[in-house]
ROSE-4610 file (N, C-alpha, C; in Angstrom, 1 decimal, always signed):
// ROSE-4610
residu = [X/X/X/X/X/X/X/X/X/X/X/X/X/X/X/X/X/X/X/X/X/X/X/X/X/X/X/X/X/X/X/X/X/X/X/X/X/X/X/X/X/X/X/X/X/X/X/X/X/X/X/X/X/X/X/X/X/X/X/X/X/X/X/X/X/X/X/X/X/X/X/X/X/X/X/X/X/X/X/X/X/X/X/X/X/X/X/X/X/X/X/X/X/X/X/X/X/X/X/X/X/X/X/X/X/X/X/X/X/X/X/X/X/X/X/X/X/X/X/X/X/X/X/X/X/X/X/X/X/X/X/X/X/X/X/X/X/X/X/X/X/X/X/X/X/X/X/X/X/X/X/X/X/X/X/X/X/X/X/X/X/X/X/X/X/X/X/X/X/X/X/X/X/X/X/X/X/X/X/X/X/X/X/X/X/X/X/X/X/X/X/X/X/X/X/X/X/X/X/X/X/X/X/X/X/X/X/X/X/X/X/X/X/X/X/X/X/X/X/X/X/X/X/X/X/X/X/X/X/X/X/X/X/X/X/X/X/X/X/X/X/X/X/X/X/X/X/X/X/X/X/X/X/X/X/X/X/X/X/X/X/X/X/X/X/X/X/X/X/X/X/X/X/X/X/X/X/X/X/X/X/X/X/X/X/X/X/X/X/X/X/X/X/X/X/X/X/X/X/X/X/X/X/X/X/X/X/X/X/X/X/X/X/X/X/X/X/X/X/X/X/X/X/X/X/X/X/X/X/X/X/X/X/X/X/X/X/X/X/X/X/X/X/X/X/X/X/X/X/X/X/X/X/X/X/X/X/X/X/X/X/X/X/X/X/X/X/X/X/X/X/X/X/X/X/X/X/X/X/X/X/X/X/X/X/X/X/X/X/X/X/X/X/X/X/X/X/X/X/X/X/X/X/X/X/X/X/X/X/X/X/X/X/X/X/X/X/X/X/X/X/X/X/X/X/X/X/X/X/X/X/X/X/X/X/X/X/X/X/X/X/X/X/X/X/X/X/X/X/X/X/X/X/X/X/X/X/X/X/X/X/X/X/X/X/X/X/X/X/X/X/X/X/X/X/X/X/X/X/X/X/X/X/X/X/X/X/X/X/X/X/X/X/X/X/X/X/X/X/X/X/X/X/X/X/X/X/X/X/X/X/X/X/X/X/X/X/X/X/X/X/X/X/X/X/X/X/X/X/X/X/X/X/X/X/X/X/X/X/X/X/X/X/X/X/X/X/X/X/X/X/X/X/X/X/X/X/X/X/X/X/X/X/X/X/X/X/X/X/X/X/X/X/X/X/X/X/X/X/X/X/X/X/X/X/X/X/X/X/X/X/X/X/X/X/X/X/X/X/X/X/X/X/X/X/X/X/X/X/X/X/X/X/X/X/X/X/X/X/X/X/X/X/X/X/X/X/X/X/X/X/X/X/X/X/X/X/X/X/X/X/X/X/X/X/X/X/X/X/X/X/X/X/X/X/X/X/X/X/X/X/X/X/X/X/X/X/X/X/X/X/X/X/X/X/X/X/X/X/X/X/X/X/X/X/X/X/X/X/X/X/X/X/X/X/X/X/X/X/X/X/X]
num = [1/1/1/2/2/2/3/3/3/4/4/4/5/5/5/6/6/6/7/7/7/8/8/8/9/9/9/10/10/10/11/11/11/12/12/12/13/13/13/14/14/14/15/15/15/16/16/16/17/17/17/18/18/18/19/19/19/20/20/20/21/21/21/22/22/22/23/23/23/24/24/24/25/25/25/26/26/26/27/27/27/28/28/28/29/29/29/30/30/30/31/31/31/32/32/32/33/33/33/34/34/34/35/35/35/36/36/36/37/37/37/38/38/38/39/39/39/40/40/40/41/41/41/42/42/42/43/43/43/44/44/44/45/45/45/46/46/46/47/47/47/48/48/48/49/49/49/50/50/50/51/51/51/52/52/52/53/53/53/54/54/54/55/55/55/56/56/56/57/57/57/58/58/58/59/59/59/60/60/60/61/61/61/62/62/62/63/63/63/64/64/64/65/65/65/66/66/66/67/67/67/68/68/68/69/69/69/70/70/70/71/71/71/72/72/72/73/73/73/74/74/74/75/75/75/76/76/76/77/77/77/78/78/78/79/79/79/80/80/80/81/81/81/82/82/82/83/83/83/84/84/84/85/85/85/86/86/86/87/87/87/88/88/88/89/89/89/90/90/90/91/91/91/92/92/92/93/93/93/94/94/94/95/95/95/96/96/96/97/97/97/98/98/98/99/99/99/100/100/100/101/101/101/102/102/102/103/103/103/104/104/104/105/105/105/106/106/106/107/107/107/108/108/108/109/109/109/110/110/110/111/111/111/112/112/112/113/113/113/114/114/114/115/115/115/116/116/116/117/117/117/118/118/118/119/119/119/120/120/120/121/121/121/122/122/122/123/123/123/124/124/124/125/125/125/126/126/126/127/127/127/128/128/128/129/129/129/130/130/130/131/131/131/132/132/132/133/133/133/134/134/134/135/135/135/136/136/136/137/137/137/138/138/138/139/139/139/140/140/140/141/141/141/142/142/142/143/143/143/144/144/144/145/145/145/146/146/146/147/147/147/148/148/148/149/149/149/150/150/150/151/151/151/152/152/152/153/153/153/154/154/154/155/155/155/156/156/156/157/157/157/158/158/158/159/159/159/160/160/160/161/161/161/162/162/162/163/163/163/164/164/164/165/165/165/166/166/166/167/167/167/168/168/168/169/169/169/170/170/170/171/171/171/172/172/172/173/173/173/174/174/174/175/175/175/176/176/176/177/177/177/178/178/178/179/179/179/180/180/180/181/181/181/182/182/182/183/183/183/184/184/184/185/185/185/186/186/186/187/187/187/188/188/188/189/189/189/190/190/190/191/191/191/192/192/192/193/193/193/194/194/194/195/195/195/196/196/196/197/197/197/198/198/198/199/199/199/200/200/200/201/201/201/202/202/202/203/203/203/204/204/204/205/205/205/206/206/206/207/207/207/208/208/208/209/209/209/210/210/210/211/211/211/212/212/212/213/213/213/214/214/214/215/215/215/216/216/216/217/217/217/218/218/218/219/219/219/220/220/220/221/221/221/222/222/222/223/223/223/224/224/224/225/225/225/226/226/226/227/227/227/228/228/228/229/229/229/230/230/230/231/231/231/232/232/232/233/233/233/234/234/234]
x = [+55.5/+55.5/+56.3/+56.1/+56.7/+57.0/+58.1/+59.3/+60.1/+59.9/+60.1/+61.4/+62.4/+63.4/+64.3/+63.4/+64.1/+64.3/+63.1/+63.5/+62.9/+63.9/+63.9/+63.7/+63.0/+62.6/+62.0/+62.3/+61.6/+61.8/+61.4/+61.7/+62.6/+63.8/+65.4/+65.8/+66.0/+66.6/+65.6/+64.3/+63.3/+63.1/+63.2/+62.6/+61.7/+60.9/+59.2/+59.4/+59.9/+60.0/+61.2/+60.8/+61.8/+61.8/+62.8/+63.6/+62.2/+61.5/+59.9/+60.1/+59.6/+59.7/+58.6/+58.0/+56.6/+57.2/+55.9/+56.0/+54.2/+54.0/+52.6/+52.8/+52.1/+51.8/+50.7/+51.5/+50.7/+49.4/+48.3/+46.9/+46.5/+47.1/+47.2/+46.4/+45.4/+45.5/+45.7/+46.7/+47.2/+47.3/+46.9/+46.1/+47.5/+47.7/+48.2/+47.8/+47.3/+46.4/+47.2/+46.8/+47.0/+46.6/+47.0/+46.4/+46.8/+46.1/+46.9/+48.7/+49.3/+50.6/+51.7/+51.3/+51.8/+53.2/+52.9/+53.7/+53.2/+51.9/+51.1/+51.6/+51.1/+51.6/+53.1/+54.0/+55.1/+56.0/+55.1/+55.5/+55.2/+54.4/+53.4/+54.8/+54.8/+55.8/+57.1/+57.6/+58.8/+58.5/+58.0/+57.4/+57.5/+56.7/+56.3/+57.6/+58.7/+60.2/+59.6/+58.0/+58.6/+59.2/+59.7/+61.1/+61.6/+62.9/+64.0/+64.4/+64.6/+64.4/+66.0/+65.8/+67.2/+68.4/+67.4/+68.4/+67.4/+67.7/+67.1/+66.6/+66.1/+65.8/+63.6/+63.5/+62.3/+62.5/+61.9/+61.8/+60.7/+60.7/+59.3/+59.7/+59.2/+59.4/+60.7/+61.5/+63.0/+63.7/+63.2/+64.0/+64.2/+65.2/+65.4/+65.0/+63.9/+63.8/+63.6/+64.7/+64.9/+65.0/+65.9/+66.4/+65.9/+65.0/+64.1/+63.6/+63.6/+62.5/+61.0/+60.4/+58.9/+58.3/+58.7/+58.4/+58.5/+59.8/+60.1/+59.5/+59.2/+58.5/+57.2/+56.5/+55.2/+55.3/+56.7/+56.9/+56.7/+57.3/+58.0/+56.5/+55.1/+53.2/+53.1/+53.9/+53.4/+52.9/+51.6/+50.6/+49.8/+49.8/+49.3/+48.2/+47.0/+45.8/+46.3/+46.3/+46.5/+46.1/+46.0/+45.4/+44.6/+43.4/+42.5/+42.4/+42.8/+41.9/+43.2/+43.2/+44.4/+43.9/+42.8/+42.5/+42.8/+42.8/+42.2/+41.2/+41.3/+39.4/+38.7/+39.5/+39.0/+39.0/+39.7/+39.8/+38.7/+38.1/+36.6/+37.0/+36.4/+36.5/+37.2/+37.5/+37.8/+39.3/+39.2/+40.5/+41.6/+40.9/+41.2/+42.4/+41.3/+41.5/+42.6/+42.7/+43.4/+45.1/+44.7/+46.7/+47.0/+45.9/+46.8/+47.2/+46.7/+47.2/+48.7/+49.2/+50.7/+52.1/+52.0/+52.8/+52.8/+54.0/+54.3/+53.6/+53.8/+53.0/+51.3/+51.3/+49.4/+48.8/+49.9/+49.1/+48.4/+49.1/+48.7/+47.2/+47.1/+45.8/+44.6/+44.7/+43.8/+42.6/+42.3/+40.7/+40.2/+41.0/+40.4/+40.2/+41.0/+41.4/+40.0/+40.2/+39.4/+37.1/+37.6/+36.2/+36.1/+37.1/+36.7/+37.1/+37.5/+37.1/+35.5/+34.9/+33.7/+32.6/+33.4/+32.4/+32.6/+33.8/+34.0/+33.5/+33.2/+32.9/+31.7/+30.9/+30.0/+29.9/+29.5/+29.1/+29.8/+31.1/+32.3/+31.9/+31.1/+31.1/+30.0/+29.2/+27.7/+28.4/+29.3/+29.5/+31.3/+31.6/+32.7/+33.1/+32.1/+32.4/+32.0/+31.9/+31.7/+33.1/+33.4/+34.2/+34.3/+36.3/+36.2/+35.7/+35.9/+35.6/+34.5/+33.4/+31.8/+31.3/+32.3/+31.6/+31.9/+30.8/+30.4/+31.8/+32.0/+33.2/+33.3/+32.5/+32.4/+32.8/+32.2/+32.3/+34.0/+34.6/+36.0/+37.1/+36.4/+37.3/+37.2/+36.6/+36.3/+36.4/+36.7/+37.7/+39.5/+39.6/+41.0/+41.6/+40.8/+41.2/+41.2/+40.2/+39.9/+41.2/+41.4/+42.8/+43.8/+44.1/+45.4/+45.0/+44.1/+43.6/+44.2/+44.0/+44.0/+45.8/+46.5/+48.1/+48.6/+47.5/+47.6/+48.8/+47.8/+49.4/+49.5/+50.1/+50.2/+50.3/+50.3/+50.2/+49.8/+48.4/+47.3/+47.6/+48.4/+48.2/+47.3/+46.4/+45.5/+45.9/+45.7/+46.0/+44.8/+44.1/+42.8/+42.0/+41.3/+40.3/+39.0/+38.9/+37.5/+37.0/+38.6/+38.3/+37.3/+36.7/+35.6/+34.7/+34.3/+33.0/+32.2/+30.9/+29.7/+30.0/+29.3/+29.5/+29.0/+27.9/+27.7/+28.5/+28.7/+30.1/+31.5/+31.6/+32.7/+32.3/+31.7/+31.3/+31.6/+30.7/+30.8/+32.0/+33.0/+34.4/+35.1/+34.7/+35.9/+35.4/+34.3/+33.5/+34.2/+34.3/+35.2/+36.5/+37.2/+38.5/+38.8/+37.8/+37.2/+37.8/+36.7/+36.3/+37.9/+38.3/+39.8/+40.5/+40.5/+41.9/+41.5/+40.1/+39.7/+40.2/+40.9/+41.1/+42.4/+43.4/+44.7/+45.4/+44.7/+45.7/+46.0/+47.5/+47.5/+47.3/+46.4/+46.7/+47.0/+47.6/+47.9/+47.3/+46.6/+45.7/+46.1/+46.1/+46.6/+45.2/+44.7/+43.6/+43.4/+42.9/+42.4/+41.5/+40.3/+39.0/+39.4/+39.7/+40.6/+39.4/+38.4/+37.7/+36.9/+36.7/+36.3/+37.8/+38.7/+40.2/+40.4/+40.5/+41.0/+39.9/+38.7/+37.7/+38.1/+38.2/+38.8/+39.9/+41.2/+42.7/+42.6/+43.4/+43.6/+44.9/+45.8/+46.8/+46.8/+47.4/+47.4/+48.7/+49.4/+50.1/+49.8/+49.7/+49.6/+50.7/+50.6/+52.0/+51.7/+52.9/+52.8/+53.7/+54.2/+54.7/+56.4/+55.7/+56.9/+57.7/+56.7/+56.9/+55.9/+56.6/+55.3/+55.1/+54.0/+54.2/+53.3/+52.4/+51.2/+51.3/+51.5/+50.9/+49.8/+49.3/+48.6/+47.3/+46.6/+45.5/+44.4/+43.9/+42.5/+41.6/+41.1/+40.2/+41.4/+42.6/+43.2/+43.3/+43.3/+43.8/+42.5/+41.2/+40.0/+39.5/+40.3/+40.0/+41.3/+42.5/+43.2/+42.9/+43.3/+42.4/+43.2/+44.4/+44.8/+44.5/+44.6/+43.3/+42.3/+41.5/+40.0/+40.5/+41.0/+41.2/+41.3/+42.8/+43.3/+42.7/+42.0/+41.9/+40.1/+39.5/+37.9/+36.9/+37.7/+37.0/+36.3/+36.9/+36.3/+36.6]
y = [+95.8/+96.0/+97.2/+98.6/+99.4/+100.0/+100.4/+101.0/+102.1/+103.5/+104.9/+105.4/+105.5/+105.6/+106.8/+107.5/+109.2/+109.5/+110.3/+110.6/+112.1/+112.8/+114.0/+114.5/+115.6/+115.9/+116.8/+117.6/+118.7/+119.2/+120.5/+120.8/+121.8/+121.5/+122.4/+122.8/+123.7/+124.1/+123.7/+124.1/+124.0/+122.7/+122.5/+121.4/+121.2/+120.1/+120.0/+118.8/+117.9/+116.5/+116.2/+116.6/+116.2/+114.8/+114.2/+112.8/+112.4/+111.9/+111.0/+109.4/+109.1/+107.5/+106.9/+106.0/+105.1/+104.1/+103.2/+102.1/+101.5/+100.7/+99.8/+98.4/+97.8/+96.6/+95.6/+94.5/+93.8/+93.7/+93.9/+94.2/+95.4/+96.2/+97.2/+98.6/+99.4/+100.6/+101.7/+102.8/+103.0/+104.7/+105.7/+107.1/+108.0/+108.9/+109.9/+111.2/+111.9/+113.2/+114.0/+115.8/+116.8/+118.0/+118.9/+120.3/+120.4/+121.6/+121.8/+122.2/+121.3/+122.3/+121.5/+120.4/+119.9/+119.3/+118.4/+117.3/+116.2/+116.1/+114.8/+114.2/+115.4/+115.2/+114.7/+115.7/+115.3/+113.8/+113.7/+112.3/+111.2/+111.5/+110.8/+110.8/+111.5/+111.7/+111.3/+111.4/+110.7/+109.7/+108.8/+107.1/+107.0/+107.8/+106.9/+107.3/+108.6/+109.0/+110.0/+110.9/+112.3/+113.5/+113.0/+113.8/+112.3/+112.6/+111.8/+112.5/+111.5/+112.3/+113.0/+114.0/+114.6/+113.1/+112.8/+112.2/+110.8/+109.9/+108.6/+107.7/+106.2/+105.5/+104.7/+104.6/+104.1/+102.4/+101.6/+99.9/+99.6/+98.7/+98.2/+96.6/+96.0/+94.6/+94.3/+94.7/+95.1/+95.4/+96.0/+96.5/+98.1/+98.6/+99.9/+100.7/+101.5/+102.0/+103.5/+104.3/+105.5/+106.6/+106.0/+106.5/+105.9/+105.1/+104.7/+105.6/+105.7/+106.2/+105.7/+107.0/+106.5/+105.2/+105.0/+104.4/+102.8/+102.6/+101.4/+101.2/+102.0/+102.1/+101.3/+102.1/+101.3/+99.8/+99.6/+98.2/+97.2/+97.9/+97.2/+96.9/+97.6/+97.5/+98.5/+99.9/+101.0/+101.9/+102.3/+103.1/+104.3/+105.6/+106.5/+107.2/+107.4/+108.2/+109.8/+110.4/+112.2/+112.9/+113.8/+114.2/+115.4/+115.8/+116.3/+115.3/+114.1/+113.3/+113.0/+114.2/+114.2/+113.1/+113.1/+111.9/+112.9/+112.0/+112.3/+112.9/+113.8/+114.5/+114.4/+114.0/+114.2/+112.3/+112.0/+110.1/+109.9/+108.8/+107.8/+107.0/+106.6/+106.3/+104.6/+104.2/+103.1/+103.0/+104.0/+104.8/+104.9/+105.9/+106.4/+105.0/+103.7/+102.4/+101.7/+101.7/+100.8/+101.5/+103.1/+103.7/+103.1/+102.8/+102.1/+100.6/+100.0/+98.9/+98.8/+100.0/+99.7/+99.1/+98.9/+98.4/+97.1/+96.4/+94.9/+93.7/+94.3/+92.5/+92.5/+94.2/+94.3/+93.6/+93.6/+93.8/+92.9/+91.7/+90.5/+90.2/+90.7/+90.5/+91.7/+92.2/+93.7/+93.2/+92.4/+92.1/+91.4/+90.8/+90.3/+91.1/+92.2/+93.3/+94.1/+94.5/+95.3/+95.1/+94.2/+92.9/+93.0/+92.9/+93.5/+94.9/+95.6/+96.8/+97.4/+96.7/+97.1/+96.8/+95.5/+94.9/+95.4/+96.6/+97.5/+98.6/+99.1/+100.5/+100.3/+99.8/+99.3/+100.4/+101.9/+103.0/+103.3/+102.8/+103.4/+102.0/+100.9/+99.9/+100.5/+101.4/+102.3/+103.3/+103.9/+105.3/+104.8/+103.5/+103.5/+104.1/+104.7/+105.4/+107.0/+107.3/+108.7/+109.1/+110.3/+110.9/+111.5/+111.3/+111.0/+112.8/+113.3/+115.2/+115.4/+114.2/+114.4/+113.8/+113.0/+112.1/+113.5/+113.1/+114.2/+113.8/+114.7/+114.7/+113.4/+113.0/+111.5/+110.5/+110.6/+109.6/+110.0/+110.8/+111.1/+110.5/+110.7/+110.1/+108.7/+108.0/+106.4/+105.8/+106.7/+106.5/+106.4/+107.6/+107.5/+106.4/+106.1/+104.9/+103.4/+103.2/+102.6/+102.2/+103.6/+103.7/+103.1/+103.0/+103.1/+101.2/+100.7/+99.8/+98.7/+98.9/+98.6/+98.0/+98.7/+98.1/+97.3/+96.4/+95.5/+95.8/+96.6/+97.2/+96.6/+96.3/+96.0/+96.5/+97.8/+99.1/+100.5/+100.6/+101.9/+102.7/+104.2/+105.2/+106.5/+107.0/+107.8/+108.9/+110.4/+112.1/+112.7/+112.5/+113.4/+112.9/+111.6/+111.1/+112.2/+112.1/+113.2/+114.3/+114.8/+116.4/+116.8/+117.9/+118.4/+117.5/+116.5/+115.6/+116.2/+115.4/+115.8/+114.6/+114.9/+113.7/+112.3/+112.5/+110.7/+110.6/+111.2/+110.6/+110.3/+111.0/+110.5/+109.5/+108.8/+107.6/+106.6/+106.7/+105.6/+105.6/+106.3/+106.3/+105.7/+106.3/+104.9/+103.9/+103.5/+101.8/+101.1/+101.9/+101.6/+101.2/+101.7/+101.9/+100.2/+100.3/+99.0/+97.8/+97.9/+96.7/+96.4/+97.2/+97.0/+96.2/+96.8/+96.1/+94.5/+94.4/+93.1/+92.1/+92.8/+92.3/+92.1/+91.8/+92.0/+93.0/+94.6/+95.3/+96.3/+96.9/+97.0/+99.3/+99.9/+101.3/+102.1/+103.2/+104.2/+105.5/+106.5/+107.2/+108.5/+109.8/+110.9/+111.7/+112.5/+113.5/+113.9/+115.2/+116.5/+116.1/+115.0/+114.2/+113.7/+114.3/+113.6/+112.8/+112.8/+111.7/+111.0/+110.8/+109.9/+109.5/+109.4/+108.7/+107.7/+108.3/+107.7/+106.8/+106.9/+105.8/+104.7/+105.1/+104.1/+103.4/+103.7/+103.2/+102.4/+101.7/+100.4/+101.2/+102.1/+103.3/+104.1/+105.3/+106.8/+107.1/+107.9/+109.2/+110.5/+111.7/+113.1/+114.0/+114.1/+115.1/+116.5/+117.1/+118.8/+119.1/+119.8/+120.9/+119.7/+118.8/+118.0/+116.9/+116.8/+116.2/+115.2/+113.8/+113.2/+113.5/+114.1/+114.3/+113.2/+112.1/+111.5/+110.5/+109.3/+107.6/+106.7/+105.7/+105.0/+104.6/+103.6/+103.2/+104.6/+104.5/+105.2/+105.4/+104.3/+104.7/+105.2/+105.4/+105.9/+107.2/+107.6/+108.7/+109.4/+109.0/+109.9/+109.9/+109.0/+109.5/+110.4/+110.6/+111.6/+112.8/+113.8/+114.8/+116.2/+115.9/+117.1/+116.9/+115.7/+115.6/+115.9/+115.8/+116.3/+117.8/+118.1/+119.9/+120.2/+119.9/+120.3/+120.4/+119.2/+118.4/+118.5/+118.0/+117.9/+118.8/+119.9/+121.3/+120.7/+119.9/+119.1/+119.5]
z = [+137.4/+135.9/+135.5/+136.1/+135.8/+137.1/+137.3/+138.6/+138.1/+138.1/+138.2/+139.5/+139.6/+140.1/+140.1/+140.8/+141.1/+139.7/+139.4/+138.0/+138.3/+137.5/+137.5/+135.9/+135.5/+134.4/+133.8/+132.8/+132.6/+131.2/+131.0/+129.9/+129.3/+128.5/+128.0/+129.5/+130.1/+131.6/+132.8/+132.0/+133.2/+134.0/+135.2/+135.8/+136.3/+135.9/+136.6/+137.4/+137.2/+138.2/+139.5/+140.1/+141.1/+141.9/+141.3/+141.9/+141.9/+141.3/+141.5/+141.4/+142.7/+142.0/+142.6/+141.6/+142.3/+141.5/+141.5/+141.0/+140.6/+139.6/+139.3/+138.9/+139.6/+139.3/+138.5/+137.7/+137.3/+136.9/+136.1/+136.6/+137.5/+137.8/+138.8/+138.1/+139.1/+138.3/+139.7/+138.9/+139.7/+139.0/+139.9/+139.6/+140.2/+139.3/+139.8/+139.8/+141.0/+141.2/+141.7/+141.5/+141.9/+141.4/+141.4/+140.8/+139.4/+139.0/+137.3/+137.7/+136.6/+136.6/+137.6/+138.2/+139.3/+138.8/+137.4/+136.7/+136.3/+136.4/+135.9/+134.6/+133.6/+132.2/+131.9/+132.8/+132.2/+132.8/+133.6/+134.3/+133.1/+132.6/+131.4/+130.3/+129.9/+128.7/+129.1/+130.2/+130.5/+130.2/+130.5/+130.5/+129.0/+128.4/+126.9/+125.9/+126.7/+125.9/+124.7/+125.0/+124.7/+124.5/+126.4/+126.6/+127.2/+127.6/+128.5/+129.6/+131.1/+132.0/+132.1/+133.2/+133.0/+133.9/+134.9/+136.1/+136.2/+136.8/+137.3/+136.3/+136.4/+135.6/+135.9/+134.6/+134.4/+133.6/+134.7/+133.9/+134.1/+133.2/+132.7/+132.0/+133.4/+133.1/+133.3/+133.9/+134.6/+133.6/+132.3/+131.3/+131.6/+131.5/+131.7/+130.1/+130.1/+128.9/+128.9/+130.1/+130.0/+128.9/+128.3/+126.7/+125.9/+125.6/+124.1/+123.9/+122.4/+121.6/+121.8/+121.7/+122.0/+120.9/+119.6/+118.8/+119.5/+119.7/+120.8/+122.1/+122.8/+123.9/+123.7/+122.6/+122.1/+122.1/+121.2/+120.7/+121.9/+122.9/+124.4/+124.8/+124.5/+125.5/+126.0/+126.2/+126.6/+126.0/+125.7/+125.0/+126.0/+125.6/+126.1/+125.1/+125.8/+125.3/+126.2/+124.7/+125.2/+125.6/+126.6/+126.7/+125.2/+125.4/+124.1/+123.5/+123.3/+122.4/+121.4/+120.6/+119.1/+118.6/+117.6/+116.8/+115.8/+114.5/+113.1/+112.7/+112.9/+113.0/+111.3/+110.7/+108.8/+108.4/+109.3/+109.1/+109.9/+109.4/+109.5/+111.3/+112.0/+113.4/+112.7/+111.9/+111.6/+111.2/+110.4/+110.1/+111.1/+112.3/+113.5/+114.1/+114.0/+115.1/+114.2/+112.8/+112.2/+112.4/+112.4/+112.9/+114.0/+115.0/+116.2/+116.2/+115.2/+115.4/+114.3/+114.8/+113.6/+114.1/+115.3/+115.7/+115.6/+115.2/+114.8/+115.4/+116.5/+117.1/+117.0/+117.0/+116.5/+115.3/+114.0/+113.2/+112.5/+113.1/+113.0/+113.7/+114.7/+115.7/+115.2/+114.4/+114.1/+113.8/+113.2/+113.3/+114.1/+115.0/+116.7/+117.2/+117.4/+118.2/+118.1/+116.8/+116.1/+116.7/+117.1/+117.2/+118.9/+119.6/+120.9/+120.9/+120.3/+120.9/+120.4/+119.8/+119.3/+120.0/+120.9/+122.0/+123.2/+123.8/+125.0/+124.0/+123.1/+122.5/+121.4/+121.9/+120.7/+119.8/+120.6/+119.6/+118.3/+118.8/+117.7/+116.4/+117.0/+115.8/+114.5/+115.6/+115.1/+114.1/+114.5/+113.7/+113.3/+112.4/+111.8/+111.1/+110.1/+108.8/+108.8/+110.4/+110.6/+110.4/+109.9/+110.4/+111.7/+112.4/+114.2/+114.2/+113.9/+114.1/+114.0/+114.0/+113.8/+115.3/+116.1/+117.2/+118.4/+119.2/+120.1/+121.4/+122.2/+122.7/+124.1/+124.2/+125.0/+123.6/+122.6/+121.9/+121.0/+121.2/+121.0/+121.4/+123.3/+124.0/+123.9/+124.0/+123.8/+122.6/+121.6/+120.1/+120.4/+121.3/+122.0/+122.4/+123.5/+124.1/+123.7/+122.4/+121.6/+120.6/+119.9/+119.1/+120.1/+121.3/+122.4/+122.2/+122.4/+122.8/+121.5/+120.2/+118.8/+118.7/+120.1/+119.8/+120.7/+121.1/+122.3/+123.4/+124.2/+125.3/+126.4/+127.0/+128.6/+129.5/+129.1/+129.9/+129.3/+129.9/+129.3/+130.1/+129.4/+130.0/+129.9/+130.7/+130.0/+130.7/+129.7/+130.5/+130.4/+131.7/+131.8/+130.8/+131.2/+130.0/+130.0/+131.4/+132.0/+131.9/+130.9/+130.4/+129.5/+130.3/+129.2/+128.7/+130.1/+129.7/+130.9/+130.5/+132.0/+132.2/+133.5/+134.7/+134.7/+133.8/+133.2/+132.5/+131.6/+130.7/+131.2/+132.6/+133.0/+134.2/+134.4/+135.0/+133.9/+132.8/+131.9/+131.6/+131.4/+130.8/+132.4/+133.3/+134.8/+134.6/+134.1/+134.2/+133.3/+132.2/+131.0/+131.4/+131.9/+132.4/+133.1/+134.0/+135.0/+134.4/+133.6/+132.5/+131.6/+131.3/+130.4/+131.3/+133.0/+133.7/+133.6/+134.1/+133.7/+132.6/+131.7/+130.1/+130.5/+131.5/+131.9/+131.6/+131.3/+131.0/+132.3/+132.4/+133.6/+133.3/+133.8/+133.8/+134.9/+133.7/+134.7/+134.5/+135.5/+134.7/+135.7/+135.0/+135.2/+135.2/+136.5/+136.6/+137.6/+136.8/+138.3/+139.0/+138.5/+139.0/+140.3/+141.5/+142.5/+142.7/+143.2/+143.8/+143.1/+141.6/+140.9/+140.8/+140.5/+140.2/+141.2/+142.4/+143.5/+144.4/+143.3/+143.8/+143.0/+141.4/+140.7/+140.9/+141.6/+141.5/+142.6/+142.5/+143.4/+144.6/+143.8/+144.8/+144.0/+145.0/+144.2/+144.7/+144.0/+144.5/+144.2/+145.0/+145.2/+145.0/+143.6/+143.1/+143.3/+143.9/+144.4/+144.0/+143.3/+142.5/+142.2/+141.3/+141.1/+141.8/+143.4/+144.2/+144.4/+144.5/+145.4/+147.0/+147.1/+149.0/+149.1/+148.9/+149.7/+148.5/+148.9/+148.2/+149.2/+148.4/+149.7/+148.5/+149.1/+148.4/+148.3/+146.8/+146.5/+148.0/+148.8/+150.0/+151.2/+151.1/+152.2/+151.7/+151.1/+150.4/+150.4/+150.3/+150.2/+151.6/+152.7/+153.8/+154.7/+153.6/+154.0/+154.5/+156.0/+155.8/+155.0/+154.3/+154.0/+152.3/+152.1/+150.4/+150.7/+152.0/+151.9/+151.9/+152.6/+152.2/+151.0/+150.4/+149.5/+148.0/+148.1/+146.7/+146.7/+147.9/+147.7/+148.5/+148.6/+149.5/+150.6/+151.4/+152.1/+153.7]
C-alpha cells in the first residue's frame, strides 16, 4: 500500500532523513521506533507533504505522491493524527468530528461515519457538546483519532498517540488502534513506547539518527538484543 524509496529529507538546509525506505502493507500495522529527535516525525510529514522530500520517491497504491499537496494527499486516504492532539479546544467534540469529515468522498458518508466512530469512542458520543479543551487528555487523544477517522482513510497515521497518558490509558488507546485495523484500515504509528508499539505492530523499523539501522517483526525486534539495550534498559 505504501512504499518509501530512499527518501531523504529535512528541513531548508538541514537534513534529518537519510535515503529511508520501508514499505506497509495492506491491513498492515507497521511501527516506527527510536529515540527523541531520531526522525520519526519527520518521516510523518514527508508522507502526508508537510514538507517534500529533498531526494527519493513515496507511493501509495503505486501512485507516486512525492510532491502533492497535503490537501490531496488526504484526498488520495492518507490521514495523520498529530502529535499533541491540535484539536479545537473552543469547538464542541462534535464540532471537532464534523472538520474531519471535509474531504469529498467523506462527506457523503458523515453520519455513518459519524455513528461508528461513536461505537469505537462511545465517550466522545457522551460528551458531544463538551467543549474538546474540557475532555481530560486520554479523552483528547481519542477525539484525535476519532477526527482522523471522520475522513474515511485507508491509511491512519498516528505521532505519539501515548504521549502524556498513564499507562491504562495507553493500553486502551493500542486496543483501540487494534480494533480500527480490524475495520480494514491499514496504520502507521510513530513512538518512543518501544515496547508497547512493537507489541502492537505486525513490523517495525528502528530509526537512528535518520537512519533505519534494524526492521523485522514487533516479536523479532523485542527479542533483539541491541533493542533490549538500547531502547528497553534491558
Amino acid at each position: 500500500m505504501l512504499r518509501i524509496e530512499k527518501v531523504t529529507a529535512g528541513y531548508r538546509k538541514i537534513t534529518i532523513l537519510k535515503s529511508v525506505s520501508a514499505e506497509l502493507q495492506d491491513q498492515e500495522i507497521v511501527a516506527i521506533v527510536g529515540s527523541n529527535g531520531a526522525g520519526k516525525s519527520t518521516l510523518l510529514r514527508s508522507i502526508s507533504g508537510f514538507i517534500r522530500p529533498f531526494s527519493g520517491q513515496i507511493y501509495f497504491q503505486e501512485e507516486d505522491i512525492s510532491q502533492l499537496p497535503s490537501h490531496a494527499i488526504v484526498e488520495k486516504g492518507i490521514v495523520q493524527v498529530p502529535e499533541a492532539r491540535q484539536l479545537f479546544s473552543q469547538l464542541t467534540v462534535l464540532g471537532n468530528l464534523e472538520l474531519g469529515s471535509f474531504p469529498r468522498k467523506a462527506r457523503g458518508k458523515k453520519k455513518e461515519t459519524l455513528n461508528q466512530v461513536y461505537q469505537i469512542f462511545p465517550r466522545l458520543g457522551e460528551r458531544k457538546d463538551q467543549p474538546a479543551g474540557s475532555l481530560s487528555g486520554g479523552e483528547q487523544q481519542m477525539l484525535a483519532i476519532a477526527r482522523a477517522l471522520m475522513s474515511n482513510p485507508r491509511l491512519l497515521m498516528l505521532d505519539e498517540p501515548s504521549l502524556g497518558l498513564a499507562p491504562l490509558l495507553v493500553e486502551h488507546i493500542f486496543d483501540t488502534v487494534r480494533g480500527i485495523r480490524r475495520t480494514g484500515v491499514s496504520i502507521l504509528i510513530v513512538e518512543q513506547n518501544i515496547f508497547e508499539s512493537l507489541q502492537l505492530s505486525d513490523r517495525a523499523y528502528v530509526l537512528e539518527n535518520g537512519e533505519i539501522v534494524l526492521q523485522g517483526t514487533g516479536e523479532e525486534l523485542l527479542k533483539n538484543e541491541s533493542v533490549k539495550s538500547a531502547y528497553l534498559g534491558i
